[in-house]
C-alpha positions in Angstrom: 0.0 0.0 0.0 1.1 3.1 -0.7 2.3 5.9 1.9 -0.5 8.2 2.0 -1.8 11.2 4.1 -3.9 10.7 6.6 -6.4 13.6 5.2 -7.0 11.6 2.0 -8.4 8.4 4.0 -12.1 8.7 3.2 -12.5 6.1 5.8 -11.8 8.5 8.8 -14.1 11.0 9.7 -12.5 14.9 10.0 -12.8 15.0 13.7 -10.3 11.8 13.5 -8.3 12.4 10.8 -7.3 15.9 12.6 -6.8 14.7 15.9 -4.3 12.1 14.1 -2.7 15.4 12.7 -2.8 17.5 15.8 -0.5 14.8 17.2 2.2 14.3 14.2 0.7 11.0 12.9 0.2 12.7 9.1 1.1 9.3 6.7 -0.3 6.0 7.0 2.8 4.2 7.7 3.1 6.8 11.0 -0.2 5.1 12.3 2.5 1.7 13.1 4.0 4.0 16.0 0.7 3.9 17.8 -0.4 0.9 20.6 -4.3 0.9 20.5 -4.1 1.7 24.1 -2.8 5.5 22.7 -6.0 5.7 21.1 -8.3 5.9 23.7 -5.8 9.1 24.8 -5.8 11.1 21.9 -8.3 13.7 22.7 -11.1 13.8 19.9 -11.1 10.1 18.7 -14.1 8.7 20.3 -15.4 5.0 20.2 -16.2 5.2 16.8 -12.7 6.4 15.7 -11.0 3.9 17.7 -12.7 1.5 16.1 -12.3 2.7 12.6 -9.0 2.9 12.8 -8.7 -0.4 13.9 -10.9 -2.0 11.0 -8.3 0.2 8.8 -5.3 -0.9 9.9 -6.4 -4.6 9.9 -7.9 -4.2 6.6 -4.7 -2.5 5.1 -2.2 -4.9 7.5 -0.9 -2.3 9.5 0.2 -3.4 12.8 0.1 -1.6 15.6 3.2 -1.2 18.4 3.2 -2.9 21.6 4.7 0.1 22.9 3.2 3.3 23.6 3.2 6.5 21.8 1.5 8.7 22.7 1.8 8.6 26.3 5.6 8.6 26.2 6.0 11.7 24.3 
């Protein structure tokens, strides 16, 4: 799959795709560096988000880090 950015995902609604911004996570391949544990701690990505991005990442087979993100930085 190609590297793209997170605002072209038509998948994602804007309030998620710009939390995802706000943070630094701008490509696709950037969602990797996030546990789905970071998720629920990103302000503005609610249930439904979470498990969007979820469903995308197993649909695209991105694989999500063991090891925290978010909450480190």
């Amino acid at each position: 799959m190609e590297d793209y950015l997170i605002e072209d995902i038509k998948e994602f609604q804007v309030r998620t795709k710009n939390s995802l911004i706000m943070i630094g996570i701008t490509h696709i391949s950037n969602l990797a560096c996030l546990s789905p544990r970071d998720l629920r701690f990103i302000y503005g990505i609610g249930k439904k988000g979470r498990k969007t991005i979820l469903e995308f990442c197993l649909k695209n087979g991105i694989q999500l880090s063991e090891k925290d993100y978010y909450l480190d930085v």
